[in-house]
TIROSE-977625 format. One record per atom (N, C-alpha, C): residue number from 1; residue in one letter; atom name; z, y, x. Coordinates in steps of 0.1 Angstrom, whole numbers, plus 2048, in hexadecimal, padded with zeros to 3 digits. Example, Ala and Ser with C-alpha at 12.3 -4.5 7.8 and 13.67 -1.06 7.14 Angstrom:
<recs>
1, A, N, 84E, 7C7, 884;
1, A, CA, 84E, 7D3, 87B;
1, A, C, 84E, 7DF, 884;
2, S, N, 847, 7EA, 880;
2, S, CA, 847, 7F5, 889;
2, S, C, 84F, 800, 881;
</recs>
This chain:
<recs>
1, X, N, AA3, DBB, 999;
1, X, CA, AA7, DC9, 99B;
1, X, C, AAB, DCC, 9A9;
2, X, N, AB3, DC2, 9AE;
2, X, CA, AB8, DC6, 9B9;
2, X, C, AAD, DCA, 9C4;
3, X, N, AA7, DBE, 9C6;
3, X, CA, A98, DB8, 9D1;
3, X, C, A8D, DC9, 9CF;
4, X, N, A8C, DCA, 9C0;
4, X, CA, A83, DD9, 9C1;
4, X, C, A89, DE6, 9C5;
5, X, N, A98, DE0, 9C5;
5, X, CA, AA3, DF0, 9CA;
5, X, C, AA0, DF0, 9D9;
6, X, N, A9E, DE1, 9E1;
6, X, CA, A9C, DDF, 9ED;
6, X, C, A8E, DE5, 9F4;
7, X, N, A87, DE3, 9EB;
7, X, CA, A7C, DE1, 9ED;
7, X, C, A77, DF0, 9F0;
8, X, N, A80, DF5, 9E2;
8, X, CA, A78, E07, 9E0;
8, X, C, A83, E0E, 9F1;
9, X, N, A8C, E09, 9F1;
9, X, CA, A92, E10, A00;
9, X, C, A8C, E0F, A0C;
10, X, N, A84, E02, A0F;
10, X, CA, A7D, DFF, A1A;
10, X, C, A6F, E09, A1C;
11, X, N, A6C, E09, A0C;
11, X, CA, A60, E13, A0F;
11, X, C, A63, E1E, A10;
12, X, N, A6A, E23, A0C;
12, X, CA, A71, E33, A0F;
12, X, C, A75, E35, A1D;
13, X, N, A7F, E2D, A23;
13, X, CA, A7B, E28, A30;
13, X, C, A73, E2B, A3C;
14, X, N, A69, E22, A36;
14, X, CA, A5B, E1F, A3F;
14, X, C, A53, E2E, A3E;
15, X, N, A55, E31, A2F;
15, X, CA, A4B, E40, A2F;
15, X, C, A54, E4C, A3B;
16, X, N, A61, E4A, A39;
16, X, CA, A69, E56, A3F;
16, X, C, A63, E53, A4D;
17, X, N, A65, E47, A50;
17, X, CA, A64, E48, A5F;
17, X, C, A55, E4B, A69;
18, X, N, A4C, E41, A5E;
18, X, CA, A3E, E46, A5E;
18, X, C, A3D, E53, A63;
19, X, N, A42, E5C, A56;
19, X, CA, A3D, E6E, A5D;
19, X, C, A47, E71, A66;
20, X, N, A55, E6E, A65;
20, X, CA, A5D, E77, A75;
20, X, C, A59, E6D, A81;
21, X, N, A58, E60, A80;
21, X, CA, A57, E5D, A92;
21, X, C, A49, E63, A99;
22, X, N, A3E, E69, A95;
22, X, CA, A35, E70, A9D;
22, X, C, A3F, E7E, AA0;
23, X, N, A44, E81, A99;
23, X, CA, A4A, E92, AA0;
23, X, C, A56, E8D, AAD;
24, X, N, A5A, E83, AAF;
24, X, CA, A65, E7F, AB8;
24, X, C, A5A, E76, AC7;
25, X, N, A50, E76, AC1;
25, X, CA, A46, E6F, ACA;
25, X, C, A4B, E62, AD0;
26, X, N, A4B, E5A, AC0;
26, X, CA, A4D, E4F, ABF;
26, X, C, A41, E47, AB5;
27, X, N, A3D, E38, AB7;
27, X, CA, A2F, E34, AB1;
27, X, C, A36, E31, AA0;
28, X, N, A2F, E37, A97;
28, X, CA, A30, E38, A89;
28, X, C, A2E, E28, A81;
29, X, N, A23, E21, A8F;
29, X, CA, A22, E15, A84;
29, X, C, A29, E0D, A89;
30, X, N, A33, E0B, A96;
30, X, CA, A3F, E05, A9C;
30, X, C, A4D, E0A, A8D;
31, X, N, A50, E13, A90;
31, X, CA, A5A, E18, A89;
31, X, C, A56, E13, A77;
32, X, N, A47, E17, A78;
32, X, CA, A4A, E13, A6A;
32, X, C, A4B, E07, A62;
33, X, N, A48, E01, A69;
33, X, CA, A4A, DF1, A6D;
33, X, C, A57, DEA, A6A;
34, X, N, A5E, DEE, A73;
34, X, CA, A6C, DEE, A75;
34, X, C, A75, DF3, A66;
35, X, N, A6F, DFD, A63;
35, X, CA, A76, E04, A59;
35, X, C, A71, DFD, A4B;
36, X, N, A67, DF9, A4A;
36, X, CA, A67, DF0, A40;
36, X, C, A6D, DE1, A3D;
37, X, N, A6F, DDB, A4B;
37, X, CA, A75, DCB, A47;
37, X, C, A81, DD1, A54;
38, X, N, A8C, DD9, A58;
38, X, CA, A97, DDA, A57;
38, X, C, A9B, DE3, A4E;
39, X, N, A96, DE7, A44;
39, X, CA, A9A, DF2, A3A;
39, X, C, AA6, E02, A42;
40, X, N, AB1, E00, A3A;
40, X, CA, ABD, E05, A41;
40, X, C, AC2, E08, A50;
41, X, N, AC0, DFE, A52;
41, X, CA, AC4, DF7, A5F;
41, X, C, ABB, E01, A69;
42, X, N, AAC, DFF, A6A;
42, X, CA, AA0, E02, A6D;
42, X, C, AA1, E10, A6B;
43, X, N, AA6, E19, A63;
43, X, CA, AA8, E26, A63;
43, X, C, AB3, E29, A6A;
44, X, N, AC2, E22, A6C;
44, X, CA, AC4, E2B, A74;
44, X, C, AC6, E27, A85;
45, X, N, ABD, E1A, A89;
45, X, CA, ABA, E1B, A96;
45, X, C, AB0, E24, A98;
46, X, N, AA9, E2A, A8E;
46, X, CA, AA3, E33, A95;
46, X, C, AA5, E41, A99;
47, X, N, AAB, E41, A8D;
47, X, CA, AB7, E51, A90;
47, X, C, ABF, E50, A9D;
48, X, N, AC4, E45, AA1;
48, X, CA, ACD, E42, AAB;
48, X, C, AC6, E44, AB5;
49, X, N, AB7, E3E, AB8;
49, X, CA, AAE, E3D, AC3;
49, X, C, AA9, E50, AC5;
50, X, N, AA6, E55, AB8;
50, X, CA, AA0, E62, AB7;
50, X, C, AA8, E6C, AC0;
51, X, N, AB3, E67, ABC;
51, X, CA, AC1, E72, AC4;
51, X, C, AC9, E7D, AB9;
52, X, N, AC4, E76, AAC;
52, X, CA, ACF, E7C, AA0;
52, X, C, ADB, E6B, A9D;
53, X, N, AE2, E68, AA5;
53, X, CA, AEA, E60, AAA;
53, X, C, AF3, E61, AA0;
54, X, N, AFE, E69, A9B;
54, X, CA, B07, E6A, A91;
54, X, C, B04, E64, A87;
55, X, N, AF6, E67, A80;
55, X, CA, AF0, E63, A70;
55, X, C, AE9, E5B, A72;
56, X, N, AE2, E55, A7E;
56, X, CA, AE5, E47, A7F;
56, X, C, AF0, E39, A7C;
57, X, N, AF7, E3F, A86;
57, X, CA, B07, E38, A89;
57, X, C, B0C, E35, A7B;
58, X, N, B0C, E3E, A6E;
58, X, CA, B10, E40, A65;
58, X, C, B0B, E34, A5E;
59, X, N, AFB, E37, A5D;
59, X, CA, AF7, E2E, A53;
59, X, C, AF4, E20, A59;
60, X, N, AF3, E1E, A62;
60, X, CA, AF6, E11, A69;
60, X, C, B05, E08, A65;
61, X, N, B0D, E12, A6B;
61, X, CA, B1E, E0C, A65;
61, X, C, B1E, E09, A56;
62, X, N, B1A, E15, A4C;
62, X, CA, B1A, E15, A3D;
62, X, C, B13, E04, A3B;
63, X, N, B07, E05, A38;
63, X, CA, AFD, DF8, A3A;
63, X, C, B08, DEC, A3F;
64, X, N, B0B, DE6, A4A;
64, X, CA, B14, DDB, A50;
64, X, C, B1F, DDB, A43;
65, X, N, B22, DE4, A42;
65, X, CA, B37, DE4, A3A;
65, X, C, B2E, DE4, A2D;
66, X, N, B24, DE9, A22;
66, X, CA, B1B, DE1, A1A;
66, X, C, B19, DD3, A19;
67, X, N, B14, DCE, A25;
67, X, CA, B0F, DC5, A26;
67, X, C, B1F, DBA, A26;
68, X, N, B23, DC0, A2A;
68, X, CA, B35, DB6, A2D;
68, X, C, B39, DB4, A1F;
69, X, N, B39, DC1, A16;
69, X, CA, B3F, DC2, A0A;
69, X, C, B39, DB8, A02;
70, X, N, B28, DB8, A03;
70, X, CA, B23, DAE, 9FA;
70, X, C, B27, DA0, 9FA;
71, X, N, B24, D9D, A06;
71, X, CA, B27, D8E, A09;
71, X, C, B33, D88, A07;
72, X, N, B3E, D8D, A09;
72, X, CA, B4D, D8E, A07;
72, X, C, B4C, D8A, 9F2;
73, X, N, B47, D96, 9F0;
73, X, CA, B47, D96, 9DF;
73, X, C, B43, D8A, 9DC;
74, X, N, B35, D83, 9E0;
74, X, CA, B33, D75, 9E0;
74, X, C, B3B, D6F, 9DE;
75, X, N, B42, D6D, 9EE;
75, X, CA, B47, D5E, 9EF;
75, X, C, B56, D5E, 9E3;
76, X, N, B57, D69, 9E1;
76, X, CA, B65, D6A, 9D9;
76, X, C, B5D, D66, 9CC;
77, X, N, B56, D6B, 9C7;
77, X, CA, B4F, D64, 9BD;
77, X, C, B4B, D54, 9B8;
78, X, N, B45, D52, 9C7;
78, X, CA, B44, D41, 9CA;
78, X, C, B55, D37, 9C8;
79, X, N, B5C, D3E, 9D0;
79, X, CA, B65, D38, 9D0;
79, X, C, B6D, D38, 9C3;
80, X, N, B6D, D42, 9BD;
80, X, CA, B73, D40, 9AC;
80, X, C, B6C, D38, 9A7;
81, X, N, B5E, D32, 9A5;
81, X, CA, B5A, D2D, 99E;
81, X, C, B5F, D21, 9A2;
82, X, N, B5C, D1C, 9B3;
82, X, CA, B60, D10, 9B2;
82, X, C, B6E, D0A, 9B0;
83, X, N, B77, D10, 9B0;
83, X, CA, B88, D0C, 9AE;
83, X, C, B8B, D0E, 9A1;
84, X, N, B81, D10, 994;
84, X, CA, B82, D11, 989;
84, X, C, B81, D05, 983;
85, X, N, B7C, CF8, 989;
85, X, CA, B79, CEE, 989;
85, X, C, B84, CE4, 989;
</recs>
């Protein structure tokens, strides 16, 4: 579930950026590239680079503090299991 949640974002992604980086006169198959194996990330360096900077900054931050929360949830997970022992 997760991997195809991943999966369906990256191509949503790659398609968004596909059609707007030609109007910013930027190469479609660079970006789109990018926007498929950095997903998130990949979207909002491009917003950042485009010069819509705020809704970049945004989803870049959101994404990291995601990415913090998951891995955190882990190891608290890992670590209960092992002191259960």
């Amino acid at each position: 579930m997760e991997f195809s949640l991943g999966l369906l974002i990256s191509v949503a992604v790659t398609i968004y950026l596909v059609i707007d980086a030609p109007k910013h006169n930027k190469s479609p198959v660079l970006w789109g590239i990018l926007g498929f194996i950095l997903g998130l990330i990949g979207l909002g360096i491009y917003l950042i680079v485009t010069g819509r900077k705020v809704l970049g900054w945004i989803i870049v931050v959101l994404y990291i503090v995601l990415v913090i929360i998951i891995i955190l949830f882990f190891a608290v997970i890992f670590a209960a299991l092992f002191n259960m022992q």
